[in-house]
Structures are given as structure tokens and as C-alpha cells.
matplotlib code that plots the C-alpha trace (Angstrom):
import matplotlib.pyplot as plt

x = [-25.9, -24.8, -25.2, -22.9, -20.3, -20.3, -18.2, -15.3, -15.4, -14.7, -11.7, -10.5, -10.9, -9.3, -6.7, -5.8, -5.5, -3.6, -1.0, -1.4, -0.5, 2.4, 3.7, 3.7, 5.7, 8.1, 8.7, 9.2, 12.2, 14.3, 17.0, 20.2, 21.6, 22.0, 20.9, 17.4, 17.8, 17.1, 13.4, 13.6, 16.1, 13.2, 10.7, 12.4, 13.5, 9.5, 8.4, 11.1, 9.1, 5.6, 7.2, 9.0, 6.2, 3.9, 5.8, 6.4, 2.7, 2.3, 3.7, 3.3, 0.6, -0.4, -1.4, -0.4, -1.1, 1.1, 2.5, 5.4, 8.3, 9.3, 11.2, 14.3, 16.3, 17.5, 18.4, 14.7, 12.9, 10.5, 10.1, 6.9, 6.4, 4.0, 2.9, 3.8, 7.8, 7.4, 6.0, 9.2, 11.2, 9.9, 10.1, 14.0, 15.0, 12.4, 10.7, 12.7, 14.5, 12.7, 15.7, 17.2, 13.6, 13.2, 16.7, 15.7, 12.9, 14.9, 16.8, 14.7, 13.0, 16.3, 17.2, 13.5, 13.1, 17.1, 16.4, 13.2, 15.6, 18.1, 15.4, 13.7, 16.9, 18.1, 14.3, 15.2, 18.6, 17.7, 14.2, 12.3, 9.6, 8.7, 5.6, 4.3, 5.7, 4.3, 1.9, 4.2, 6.3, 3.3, 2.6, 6.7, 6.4, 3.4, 5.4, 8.0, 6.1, 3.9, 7.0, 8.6, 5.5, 5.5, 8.9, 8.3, 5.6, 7.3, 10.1, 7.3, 5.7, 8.3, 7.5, 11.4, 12.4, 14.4, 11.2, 8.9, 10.8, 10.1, 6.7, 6.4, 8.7, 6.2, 3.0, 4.2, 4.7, 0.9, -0.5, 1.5, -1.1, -3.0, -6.4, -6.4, -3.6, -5.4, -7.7, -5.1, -3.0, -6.2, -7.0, -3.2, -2.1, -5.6, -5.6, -3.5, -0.3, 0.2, -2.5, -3.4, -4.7, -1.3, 0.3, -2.9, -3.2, -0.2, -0.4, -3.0, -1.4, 1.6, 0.6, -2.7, -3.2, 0.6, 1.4, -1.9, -1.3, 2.1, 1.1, -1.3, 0.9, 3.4, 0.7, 0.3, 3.7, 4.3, 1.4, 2.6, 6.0, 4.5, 2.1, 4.3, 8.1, 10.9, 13.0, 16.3, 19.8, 20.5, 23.1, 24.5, 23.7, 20.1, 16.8, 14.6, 11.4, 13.2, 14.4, 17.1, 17.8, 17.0, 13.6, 11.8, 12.4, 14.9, 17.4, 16.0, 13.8, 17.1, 18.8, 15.9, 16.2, 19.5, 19.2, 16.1, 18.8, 21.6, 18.7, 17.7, 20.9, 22.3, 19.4, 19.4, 23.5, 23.2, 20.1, 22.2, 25.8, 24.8, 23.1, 20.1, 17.5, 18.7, 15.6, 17.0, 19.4, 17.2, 14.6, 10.8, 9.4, 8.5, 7.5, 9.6, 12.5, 14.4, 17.4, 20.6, 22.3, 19.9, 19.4, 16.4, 16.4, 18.5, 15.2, 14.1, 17.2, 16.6, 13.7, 14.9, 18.4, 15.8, 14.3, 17.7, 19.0, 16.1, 16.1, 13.8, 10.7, 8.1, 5.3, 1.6, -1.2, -4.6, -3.8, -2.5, 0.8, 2.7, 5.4, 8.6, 7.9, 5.6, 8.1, 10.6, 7.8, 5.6, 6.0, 9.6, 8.0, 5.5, 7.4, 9.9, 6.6, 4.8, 7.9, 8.7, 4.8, 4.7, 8.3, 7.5, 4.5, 7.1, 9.6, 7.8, 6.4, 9.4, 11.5, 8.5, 9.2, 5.5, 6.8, 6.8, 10.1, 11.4, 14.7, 16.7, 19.5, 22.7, 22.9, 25.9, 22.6, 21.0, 22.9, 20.4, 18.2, 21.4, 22.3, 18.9, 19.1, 22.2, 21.7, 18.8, 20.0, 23.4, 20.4, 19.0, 22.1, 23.6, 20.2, 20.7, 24.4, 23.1, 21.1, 23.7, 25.3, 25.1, 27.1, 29.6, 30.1, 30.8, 33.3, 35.2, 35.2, 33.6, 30.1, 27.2, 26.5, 29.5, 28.5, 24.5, 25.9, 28.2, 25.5, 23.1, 25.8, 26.8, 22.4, 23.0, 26.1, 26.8, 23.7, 24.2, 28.2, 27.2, 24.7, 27.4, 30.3, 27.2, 26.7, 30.1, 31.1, 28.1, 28.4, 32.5, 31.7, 29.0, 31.9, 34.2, 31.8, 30.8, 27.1, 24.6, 27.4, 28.9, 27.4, 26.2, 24.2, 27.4, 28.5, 25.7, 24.7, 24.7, 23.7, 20.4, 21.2, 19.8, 22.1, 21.4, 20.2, 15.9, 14.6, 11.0, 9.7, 7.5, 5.2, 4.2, 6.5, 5.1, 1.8, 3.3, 5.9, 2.5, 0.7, 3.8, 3.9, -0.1, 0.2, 2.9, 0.8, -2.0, 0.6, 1.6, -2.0, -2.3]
y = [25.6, 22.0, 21.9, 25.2, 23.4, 19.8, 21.5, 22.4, 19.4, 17.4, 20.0, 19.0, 15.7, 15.8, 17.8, 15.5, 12.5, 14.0, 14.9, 11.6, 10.6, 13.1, 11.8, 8.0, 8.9, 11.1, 8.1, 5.8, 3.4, 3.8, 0.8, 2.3, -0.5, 1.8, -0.9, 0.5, 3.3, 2.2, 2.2, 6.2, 6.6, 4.9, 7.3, 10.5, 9.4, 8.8, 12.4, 13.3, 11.7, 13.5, 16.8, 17.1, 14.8, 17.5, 20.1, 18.3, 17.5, 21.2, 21.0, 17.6, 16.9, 13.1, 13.1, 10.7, 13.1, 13.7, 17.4, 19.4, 20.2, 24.1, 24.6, 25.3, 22.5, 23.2, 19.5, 18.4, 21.6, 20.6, 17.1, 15.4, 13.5, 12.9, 15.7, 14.1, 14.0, 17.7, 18.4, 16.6, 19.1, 21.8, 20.8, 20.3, 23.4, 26.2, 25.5, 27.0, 24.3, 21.4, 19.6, 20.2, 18.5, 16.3, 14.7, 14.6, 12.8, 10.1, 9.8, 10.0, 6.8, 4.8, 5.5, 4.8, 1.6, 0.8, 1.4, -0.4, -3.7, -3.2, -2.8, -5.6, -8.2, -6.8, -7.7, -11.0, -12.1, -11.0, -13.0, -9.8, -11.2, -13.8, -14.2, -11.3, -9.5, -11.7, -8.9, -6.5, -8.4, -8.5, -5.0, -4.3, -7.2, -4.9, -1.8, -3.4, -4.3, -1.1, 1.0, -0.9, -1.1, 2.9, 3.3, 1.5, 4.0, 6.7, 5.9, 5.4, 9.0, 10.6, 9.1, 9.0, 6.1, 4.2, 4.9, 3.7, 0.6, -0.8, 0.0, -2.1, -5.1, -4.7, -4.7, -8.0, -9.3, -8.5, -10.0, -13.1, -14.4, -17.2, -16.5, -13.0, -11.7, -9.3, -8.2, -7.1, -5.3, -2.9, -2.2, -1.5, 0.1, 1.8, -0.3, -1.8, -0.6, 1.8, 3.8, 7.7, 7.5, 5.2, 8.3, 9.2, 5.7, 5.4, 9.2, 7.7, 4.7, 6.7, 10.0, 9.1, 5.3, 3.9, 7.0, 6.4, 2.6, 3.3, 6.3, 3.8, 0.6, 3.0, 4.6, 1.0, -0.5, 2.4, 1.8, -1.8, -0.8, 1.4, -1.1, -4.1, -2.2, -3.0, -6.5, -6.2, -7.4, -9.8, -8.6, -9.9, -7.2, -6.9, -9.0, -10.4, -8.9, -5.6, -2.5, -1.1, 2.9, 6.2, 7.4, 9.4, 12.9, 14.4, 11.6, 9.6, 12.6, 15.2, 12.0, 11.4, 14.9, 14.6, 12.1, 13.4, 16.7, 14.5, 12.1, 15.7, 17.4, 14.0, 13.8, 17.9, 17.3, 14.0, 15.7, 18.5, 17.0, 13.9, 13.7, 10.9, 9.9, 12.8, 11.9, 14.8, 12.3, 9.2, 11.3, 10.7, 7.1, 5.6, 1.9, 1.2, 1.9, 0.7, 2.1, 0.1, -0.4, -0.3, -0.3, -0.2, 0.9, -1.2, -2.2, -3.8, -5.1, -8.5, -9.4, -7.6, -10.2, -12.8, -12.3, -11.4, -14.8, -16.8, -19.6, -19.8, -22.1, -23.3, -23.7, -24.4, -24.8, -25.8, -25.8, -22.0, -21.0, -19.0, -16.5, -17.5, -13.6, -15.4, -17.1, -14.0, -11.2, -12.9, -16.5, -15.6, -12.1, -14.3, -16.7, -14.1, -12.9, -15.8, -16.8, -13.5, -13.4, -16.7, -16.7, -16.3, -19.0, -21.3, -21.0, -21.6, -24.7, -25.9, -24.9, -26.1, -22.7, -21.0, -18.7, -14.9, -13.5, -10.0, -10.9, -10.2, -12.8, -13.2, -14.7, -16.7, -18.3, -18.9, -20.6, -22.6, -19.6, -17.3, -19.8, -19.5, -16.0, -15.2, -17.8, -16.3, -13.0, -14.0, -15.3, -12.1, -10.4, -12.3, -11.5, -8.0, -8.1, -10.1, -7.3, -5.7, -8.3, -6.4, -3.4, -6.6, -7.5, -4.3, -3.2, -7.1, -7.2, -10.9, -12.0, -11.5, -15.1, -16.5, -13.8, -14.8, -18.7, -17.4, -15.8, -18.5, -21.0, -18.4, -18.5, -21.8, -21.9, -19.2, -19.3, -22.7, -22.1, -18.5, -20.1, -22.9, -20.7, -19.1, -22.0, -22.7, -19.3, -18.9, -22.1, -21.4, -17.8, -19.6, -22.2, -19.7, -16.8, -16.7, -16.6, -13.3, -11.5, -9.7, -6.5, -6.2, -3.3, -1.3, 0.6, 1.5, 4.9, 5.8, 9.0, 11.1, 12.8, 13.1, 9.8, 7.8, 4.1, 3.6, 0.3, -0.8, -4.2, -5.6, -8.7, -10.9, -10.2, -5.8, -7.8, -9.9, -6.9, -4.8, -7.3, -7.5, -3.9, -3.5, -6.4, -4.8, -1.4, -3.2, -4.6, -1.8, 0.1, -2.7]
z = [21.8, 21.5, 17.7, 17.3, 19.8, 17.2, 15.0, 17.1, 18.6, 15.4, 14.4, 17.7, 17.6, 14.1, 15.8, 18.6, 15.9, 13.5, 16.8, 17.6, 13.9, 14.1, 17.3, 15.9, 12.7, 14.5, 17.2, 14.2, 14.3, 11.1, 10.4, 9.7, 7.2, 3.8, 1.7, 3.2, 1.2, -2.4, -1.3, -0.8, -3.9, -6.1, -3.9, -4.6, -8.4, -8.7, -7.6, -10.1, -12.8, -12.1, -11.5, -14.9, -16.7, -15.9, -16.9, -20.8, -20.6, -21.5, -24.5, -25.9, -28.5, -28.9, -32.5, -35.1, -37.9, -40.5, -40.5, -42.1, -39.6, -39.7, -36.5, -35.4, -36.3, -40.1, -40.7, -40.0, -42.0, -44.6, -43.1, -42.7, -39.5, -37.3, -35.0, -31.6, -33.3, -34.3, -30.7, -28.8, -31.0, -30.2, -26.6, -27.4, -29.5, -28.4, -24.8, -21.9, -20.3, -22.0, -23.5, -19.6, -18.3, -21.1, -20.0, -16.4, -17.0, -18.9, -16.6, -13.9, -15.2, -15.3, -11.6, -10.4, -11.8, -11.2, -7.5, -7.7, -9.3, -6.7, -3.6, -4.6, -4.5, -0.8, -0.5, -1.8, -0.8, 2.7, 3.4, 3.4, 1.4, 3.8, 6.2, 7.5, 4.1, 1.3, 0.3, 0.2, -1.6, -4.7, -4.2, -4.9, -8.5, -9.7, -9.5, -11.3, -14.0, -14.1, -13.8, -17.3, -18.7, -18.1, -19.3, -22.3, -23.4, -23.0, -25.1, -27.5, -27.5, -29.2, -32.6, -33.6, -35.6, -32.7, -30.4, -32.9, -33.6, -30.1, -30.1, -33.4, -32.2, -29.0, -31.1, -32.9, -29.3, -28.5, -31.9, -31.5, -28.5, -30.2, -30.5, -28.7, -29.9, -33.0, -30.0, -27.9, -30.1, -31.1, -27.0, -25.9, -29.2, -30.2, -33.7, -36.4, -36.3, -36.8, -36.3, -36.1, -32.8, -31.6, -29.8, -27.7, -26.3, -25.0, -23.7, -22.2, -20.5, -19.9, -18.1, -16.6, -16.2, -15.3, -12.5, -10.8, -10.7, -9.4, -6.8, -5.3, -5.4, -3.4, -0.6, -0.2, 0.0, 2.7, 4.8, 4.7, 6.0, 8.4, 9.9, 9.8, 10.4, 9.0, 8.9, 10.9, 10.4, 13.1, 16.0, 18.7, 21.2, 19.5, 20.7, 17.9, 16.9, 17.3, 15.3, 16.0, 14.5, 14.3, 14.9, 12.3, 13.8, 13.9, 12.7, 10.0, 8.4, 8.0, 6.4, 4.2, 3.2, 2.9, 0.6, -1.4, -2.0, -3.2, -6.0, -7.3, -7.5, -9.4, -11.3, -12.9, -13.4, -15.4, -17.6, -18.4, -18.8, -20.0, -23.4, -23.5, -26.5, -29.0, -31.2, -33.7, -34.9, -35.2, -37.5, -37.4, -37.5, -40.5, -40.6, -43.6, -41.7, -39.0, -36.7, -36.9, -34.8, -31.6, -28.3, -25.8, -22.3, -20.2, -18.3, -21.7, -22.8, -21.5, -23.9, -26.4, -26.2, -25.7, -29.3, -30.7, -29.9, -29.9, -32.7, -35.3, -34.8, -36.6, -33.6, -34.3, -31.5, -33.0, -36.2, -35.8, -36.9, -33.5, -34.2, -32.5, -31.0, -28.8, -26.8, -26.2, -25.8, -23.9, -22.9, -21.3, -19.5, -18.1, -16.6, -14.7, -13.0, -12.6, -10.7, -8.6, -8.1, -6.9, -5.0, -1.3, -1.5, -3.5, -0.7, 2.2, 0.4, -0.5, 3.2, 5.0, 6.7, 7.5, 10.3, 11.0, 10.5, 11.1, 10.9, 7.7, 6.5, 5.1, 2.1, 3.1, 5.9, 3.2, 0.3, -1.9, -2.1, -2.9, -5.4, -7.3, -7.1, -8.4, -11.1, -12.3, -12.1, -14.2, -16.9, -16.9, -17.4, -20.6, -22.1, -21.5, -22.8, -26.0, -26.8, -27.7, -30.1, -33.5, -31.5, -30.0, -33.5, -35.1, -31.9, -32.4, -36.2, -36.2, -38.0, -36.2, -36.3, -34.6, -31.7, -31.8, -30.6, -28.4, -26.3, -27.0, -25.3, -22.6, -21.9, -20.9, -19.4, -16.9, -15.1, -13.7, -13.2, -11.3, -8.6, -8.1, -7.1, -4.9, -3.3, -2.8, -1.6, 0.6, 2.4, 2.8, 4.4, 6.9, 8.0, 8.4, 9.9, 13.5, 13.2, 13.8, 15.4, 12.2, 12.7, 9.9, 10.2, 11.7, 15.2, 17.2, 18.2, 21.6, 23.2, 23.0, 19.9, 16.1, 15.2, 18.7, 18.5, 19.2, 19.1, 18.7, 19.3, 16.4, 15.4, 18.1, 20.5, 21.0, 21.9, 24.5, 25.9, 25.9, 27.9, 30.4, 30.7, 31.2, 33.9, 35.9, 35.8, 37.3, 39.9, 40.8, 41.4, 43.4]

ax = plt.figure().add_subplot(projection="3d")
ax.plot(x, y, z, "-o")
ax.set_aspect("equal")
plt.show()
């Protein structure tokens, strides 16, 4: 009779927990700050991406062979490409809604890791990556990365000429690795370039490897910001160690899917009003030929403006020659993430500064690191503008030479000029300000209703306000 009873006993004990789990979320405090946000625009952009990968995984065929194009698209009949090209036509001219998905997607990608960028400096600029959050903080790098290294492949599936280009500038990146670098090239881009089986690898990396890596980098970025809550703009009516919003239900989960409504309606309009990666006009890829002039993804641009205005060197290591691609597509790479990677560590080192904090700052508190952020950031950004230099130089009418120095003085130049106004403005706003009681997060909600102000105490301090409450309990059975 026991044995029969076991089994309803674990369904309610699963029950009970997953009430219990219910109850917690729903009890949740939410920050209200909108810069919070970006983490759920790059959430929503994301589910984006896997809904409408799926659907052009139908239809896709990751084959490097050569075939005879007899589609729709008169321009292109009678053309031999490679069978992956003919397949992204087909998706474009004859599947129902493909061009419509195909263009979400596309986009999709650009907003995800665009939120991702702009998450990860509010991140930044406001401390967020300090102790407890230094994990977190990793976890948030590696999605970066996979999420460009994602992006990157799929602008190579295609097979059209401007696609293809990148993936060849990228496989002269991986070759250039002294003494590995042949190696490498035949793992990531399945053999010498480029080869048959080219398209099925990076189906591979891009469908099935990359999303995974991301799904789980995100179901642990958000169990991370469950466990540990979220930092808090300081306020002058506010305690520390707490959060101050709205809890998850009903507040912060109708604004979320508020939100979510507003990513996906954006999202559909800008696939079908705005055209993106017409690979009907770049034609098939052929490695004899090159697309002039172009452009990669804006999440790309910076290496790409790297190589473009790199000069050339004659480097040899051990009696081996090194392309001067080595230092643009992958000594340069390396260093942003050693550095990002290594950020939070470098601080505290540097600060002396090995404390909890649950506090977010104001980058006027905080000038020097403000300064280095900006500065590298204003790097970054002429890198990405040079990468457009042969456009620059058409649109101005002047040699592409004269606009390659330009950008290869403005390289050196406005970084160090951007995080010195930084430091000036920063320090000038903390003279003039009046400390943590800015506001910063906003008026505060009062009442009982959907938008009414919760707080919830976190870190050390919920473990000494639960041992005060537990030792007044006992008082008072006393």
C-alpha cells in the first residue's frame, strides 16, 4: 500500500517545489532603470534567431557542389554555382515568406549582438562586473564572441560572392598562425579553401554547435542573475545591499512582454521594409573574384578596418615568414578578449578594491575607469569607420591612400583625446554633482499596484537581516 502511495507523493512533492519555484520568481525584485533592458532585448532578439533559423533550415542545402541555377530569377538562369547559393535563392524567390524570414533573421542577428554590445558596457561603465559578478561577467565575453563567431558563419552559408569573400579573408586569418595555422584552417573550414565540404562545416558550427553554446551561456548568465540579483543605482532614500523595483508578477513580467511585443513587431517591419544581404545582386562566389566595394557586418567591421589599414610588414618568427594578416585577424582579436576576459581581475588588482559590491556607479564616480573605457571604445570605432575607407573615398572624390593615413593617424589620435575629455568631463560633473542622490534610477513607485516599488535585500546584508529577523522570532516565542 505504501509503494502505490510513493508515487503521489513525489508528484506532490514536485508540485509543492515547483509552487515554491513559482512563488520566488513571481516575488522577484526587478530594477526599474531601462538601461536593464538591453539584457531582455538581446533575449527576445535571440529566440528570434532560432525561431526563423529553423524555419530556413528546411530549405537550406549545405553542399559545395557545383550545380546549374534554373529558378526563378531570370538574371541568374543558366548559372553554375554552388548548391548552397542556388538553395538561398530558392529560399528568396519561391518559399513562402522566406525572403520575409530570411531578412528577419539578418536582422535579428544585428540587434542580438548590438544589445549584447550595449549590455555589456552599462555592465561596464557601471561596476557591474565587479566581485560577486566576475563570472558573470566571462559568461557575458563568451557570448560575445560566440555570438560574432555565429554571425560570421552565417553570412558565409549563402555562397554569394560578398559572403564568400569574408570567409576567405577569414581563412587567411586562420592559416596565418605560425606553426598551426594549416591545421586550423582544415578543422574550422573542413579543408583547403575552398573546399566541397566548406558549406556543411560551417552549417555545422552555425546551426547546431554556436546556438547550443549560446543557449547554455544564457541559462547560465540567468541563473547567475537570479541567484546573485541585480546591482542597483545608488539613491538617497534607498539602503545598500538592496533592490529597489517591480517584482516579477504582475509588474515586471507584463513589461517584459511588453517589450518582447515591441523586439518582434520591430524585428518582422524592418525584414520586410528594409532590404538586407540581396545575394541576387552579388552573384555566386567564385574565388577569382572579389566584391568591390564591400562591407561586413558592422560587428566585424572593426577587424576588417584593422586589416584595411594595417601597414605592410615583413615579420618572421623562427625562421618562418608571418602574414601581416596575423596581426589584424588574430593578434588584435586576441588582445580585445584577453583584456575584457581579464578586466574585472585587472581592476581590482590595480584599485586594490576586493569587496562585494551591489551597488552600480556613475561613470562621472568613476573617471579613470570611464576614461579607459571610452578611449577604447573610440579605438574600436575608427576601426569600424575605416572599414569603410574605399566607400569614404569614392563618396569624397580623393585617393584611397590619402584616406588609408588619415585613419591610420585618427587610430592613434582620437582614442587618447576621447578618454581625456572623459576624464575631464567626468571629474567636472562629480565637483559639481551632489553625490548618490541624483536619482538616477527615476520617481519611485508607491502604492500596491502592478508599477509599485519592492525592495529585496541582497549579498551579505539578507544573511544578517535574516538572522535579525529569526532572533526576534525566537524573542518573541519567548
Amino acid at each position: 500500500m505504501m509503494a502505490g502511495l510513493q508515487p503521489k507523493r513525489l508528484i506532490a512533492l514536485g508540485r509543492t517545489r515547483a509552487q515554491g519555484v513559482a512563488r520566488g520568481a513571481a516575488a522577484k525584485v526587478f530594477p526599474t532603470h531601462w538601461s536593464f533592458l538591453l539584457g531582455e532585448i538581446a533575449l527576445v532578439s535571440f529566440v528570434v534567431l532560432v525561431v526563423t533559423g529553423t524555419y530556413l533550415a528546411f530549405f537550406y542545402d549545405a553542399s559545395g557542389d557545383t550545380v546549374t541555377y534554373a529558378g526563378s530569377y531570370a538574371p541568374l538562369q543558366g548559372v553554375p554555382m554552388p548548391a548552397a547559393y542556388r538553395s538561398v535563392l530558392d529560399i528568396s524567390f519561391d518559399v513562402p515568406a522566406g525572403l520575409l524570414v530570411r531578412q528577419v533573421h539578418h536582422w535579428a542577428s544585428l540587434v542580438f549582438i548590438g544589445a549584447l554590445v550595449a549590455h555589456a558596457l552599462r555592465v561596464f561603465f557601471s561596476g557591474a562586473f565587479r566581485k560577486p559578478r566576475r563570472l558573470n561577467w566571462t559568461i557575458g565575453v563568451t557570448m560575445a564572441a560566440a555570438a560574432t563567431a555565429n554571425g560570421f558563419f552565417g553570412l558565409g552559408l549563402p555562397g554569394d560572392l560578398l559572403g564568400g569573400t569574408g570567409v576567405r579573408i577569414a581563412y587567411g586569418f586562420a592559416t596565418s598562425v605560425p606553426f598551426i595555422g594549416p591545421g586550423l584552417g582544415d578543422v574550422v573550414f573542413g579543408g583547403e579553401f575552398p573546399d566541397p565540404a566548406l558549406y556543411h562545416r560551417m552549417w555545422q558550427l552555425h546551426v547546431l554547435v554556436l546556438p547550443a553554446v549560446l543557449a547554455v551561456l544564457l541559462a547560465g548568465h540567468l541563473a547567475l542573475v537570479a541567484a546573485q540579483s541585480h546591482t542597483q543605482h545608488a539613491m538617497a532614500h534607498r539602503a545598500r545591499h538592496r533592490v529597489a523595483g517591480s517584482r516579477g508578477w504582475p509588474g515586471y513580467a507584463l513589461k517584459t512582454a511588453a517589450l518582447s511585443a515591441v523586439v518582434v513587431a520591430t524585428l518582422v517591419a524592418m525584414g520586410a521594409l528594409l532590404q538586407i544581404a540581396p545575394i541576387w545582386l552579388y552573384g555566386p562566389f567564385n574565388a577569382a573574384d572579389a566584391t568591390v566595394p564591400a562591407q561586413p557586418d558592422w560587428y566585424l567591421a572593426w577587424v576588417e578596418g584593422s586589416l584595411r589599414i594595417a601597414p605592410s610588414l615583413d615579420l618572421r618568427l623562427f625562421g618562418r615568414e608571418i602574414p601581416g594578416s596575423f596581426l589584424s585577424g588574430v593578434v588584435l582579436p586576441s588582445a580585445v578578449f584577453t583584456v575584457l576576459y581579464t578586466w574585472p581581475y585587472l581592476e581590482a588588482w590595480l584599485t586594490g578594491d576586493h569587496e562585494v559590491h551591489h551597488e552600480a556607479e556613475r561613470m562621472r564616480d568613476r573617471p579613470v575607469r570611464s576614461a579607459r573605457g571610452v578611449g577604447a571604445c573610440a579605438f574600436l570605432a575608427v576601426l569600424v569607420a575605416a572599414a569603410g575607407h574605399d566607400v569614404q573615398a569614392l563618396l569624397l572624390d580623393v585617393p584611397l591612400q590619402q584616406v588609408t593615413r588619415a585613419y591610420r593617424v585618427l587610430v592613434l589620435v582620437v582614442p587618447p583625446v576621447a578618454a581625456a575629455l572623459t576624464w575631464k568631463l567626468c571629474r567636472d560633473l562629480a565637483a559639481a554633482g551632489d553625490g548618490a542622490a541624483d536619482g538616477v534610477d527615476g520617481p519611485v513607485a508607491v502604492g500596491t499596484g502592478a508599477g509599485a516599488e519592492a525592495d529585496e535585500v541582497v549579498g551579505a546584508a539578507a544573511v544578517d537581516e535574516a538572522d535579525e529577523v529569526r532572533v526576534a522570532a525566537r524573542g518573541e516565542r519567548r
